[in-house]
C-alpha positions as CSV (number, residue, x, y, z in Angstrom):
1,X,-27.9,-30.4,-8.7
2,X,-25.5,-28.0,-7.4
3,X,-23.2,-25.5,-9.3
4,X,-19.2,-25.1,-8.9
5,X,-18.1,-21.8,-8.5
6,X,-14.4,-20.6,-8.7
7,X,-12.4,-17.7,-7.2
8,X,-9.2,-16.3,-8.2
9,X,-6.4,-14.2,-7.2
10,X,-3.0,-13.5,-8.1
11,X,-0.4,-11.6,-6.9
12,X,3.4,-10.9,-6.6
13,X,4.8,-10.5,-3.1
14,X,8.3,-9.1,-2.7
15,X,9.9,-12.5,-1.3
16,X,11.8,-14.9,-1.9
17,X,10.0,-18.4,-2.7
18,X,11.4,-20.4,0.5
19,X,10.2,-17.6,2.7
20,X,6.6,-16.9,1.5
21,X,5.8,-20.8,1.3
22,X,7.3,-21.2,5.1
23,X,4.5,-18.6,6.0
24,X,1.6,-20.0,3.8
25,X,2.9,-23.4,5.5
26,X,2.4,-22.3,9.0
27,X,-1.3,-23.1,9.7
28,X,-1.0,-20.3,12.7
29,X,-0.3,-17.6,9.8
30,X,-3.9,-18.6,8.2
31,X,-5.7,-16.3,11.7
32,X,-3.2,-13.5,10.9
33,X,-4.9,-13.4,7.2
34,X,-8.6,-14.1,8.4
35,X,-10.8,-11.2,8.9
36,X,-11.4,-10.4,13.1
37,X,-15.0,-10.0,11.2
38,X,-15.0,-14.3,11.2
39,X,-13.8,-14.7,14.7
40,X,-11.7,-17.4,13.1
41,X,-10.1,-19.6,15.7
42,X,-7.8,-22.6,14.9
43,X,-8.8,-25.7,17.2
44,X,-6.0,-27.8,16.1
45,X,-3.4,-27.4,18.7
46,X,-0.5,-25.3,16.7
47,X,2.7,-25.5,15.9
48,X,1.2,-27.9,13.7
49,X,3.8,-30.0,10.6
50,X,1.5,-29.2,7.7
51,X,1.5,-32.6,5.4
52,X,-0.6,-34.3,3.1
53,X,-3.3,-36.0,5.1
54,X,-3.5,-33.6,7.7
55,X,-6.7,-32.6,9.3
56,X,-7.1,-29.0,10.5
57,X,-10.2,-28.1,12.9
58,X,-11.4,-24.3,12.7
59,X,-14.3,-22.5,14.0
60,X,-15.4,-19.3,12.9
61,X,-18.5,-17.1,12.5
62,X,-20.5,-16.7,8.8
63,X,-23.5,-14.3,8.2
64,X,-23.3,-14.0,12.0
65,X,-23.7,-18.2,12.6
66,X,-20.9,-20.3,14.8
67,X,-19.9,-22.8,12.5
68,X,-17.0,-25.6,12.5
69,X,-14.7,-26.6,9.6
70,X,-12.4,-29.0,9.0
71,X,-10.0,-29.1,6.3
72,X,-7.7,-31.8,5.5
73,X,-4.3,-31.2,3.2
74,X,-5.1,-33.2,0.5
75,X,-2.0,-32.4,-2.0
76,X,1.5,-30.9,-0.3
77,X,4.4,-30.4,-2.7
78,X,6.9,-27.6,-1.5
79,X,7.6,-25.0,-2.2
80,X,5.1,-24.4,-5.2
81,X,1.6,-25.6,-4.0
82,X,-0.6,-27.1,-1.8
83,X,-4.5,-27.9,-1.5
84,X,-6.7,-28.0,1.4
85,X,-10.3,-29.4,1.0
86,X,-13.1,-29.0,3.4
87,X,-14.1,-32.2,5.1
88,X,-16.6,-30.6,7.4
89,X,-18.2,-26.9,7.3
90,X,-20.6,-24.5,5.6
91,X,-20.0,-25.1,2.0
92,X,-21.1,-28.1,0.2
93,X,-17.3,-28.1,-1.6
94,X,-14.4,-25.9,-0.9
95,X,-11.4,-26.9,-2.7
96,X,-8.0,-24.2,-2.3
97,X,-5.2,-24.3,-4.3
98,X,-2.4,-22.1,-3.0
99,X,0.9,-21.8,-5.7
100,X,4.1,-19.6,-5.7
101,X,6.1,-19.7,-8.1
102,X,9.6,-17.6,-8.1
103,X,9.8,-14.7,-10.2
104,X,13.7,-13.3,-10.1
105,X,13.6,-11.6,-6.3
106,X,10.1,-12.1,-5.6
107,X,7.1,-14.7,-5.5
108,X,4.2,-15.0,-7.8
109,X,0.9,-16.4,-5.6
110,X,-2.4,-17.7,-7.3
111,X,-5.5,-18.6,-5.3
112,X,-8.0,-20.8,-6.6
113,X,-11.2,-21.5,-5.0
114,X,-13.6,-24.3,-6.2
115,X,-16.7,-24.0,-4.4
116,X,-20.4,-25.1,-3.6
117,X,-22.8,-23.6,-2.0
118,X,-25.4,-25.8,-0.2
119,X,-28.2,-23.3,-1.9
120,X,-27.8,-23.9,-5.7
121,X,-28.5,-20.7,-6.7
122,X,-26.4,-18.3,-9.2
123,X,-28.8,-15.4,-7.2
124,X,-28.0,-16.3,-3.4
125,X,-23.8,-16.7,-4.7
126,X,-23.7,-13.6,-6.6
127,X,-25.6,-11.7,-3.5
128,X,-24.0,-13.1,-0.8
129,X,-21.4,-15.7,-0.8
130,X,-19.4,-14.8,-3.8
131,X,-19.1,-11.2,-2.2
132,X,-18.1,-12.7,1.1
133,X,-15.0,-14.5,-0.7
134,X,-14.2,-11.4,-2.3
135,X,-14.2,-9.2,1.0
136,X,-12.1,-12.3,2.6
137,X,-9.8,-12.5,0.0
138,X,-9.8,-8.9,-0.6
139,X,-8.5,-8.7,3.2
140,X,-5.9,-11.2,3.2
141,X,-4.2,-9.2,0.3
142,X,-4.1,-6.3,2.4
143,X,-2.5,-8.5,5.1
144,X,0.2,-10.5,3.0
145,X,0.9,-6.8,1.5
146,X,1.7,-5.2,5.2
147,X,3.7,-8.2,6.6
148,X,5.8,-8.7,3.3
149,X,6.9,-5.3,2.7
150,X,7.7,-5.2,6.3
151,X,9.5,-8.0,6.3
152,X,11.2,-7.7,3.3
């Protein structure tokens, strides 16, 4: 039996709702957010038209192993939220919702991750993996903060 696990973040980015979900929607933007720590590397031949079916091929390094993933877009309505699902990869389940939501001049974001680990265990998520989705997310803040108050 294997345990779900979620992940949250929220923030506001100082945007304007067309422009943030035109980034989010570009799968290129998704290496700009990654840490260089994954060596993440989109396989899918970019400029890609993100849609609802679509299949996106990634490779990256975790806890130092080469692994592939493959997500698919399983819900796509723009400009407030989309979902990617893993098909293929190193979690038993990862499930993404991304939603923006204007607020007057600028763009509220939530994150939520539904996860699995292949390794039921509260002990090897709080130890490893649910700090390593911390540190991930943690760094694509960072990143969305830089490029949107640049760009603003």
């Amino acid at each position: 039996m294997s345990i779900e696990y979620n992940f949250e973040m929220e923030m506001i980015i100082p945007a304007k709702l067309d422009k943030v979900f035109s980034f989010f929607s570009a799968a290129e933007n998704l290496q700009i957010l990654t840490p260089p720590w994954l060596h993440f590397l989109i396989l899918t031949p970019t400029p890609l038209k993100i849609k609802k079916g679509r299949i996106i091929d990634y490779k990256l390094r975790l806890y130092g192993w080469p692994f592939r993933w493959q997500t698919e877009i399983t819900q796509w309505d723009p400009p407030h939220q989309f979902i990617d699902e893993q098909v293929r990869g190193p979690y038993r389940k990862w499930r993404h919702l991304h939603y923006f939501e204007l607020r007057g001049n600028q763009t509220y974001m939530r994150d939520l991750v539904t996860y699995e680990i292949p390794v039921f265990s509260n002990f090897v998520n709080k130890l490893f993996v649910r700090k390593n989705v911390e540190h991930i997310f943690n760094y694509r803040r960072k990143r969305i903060n830089e490029i949107f108050k640049r760009s603003s």
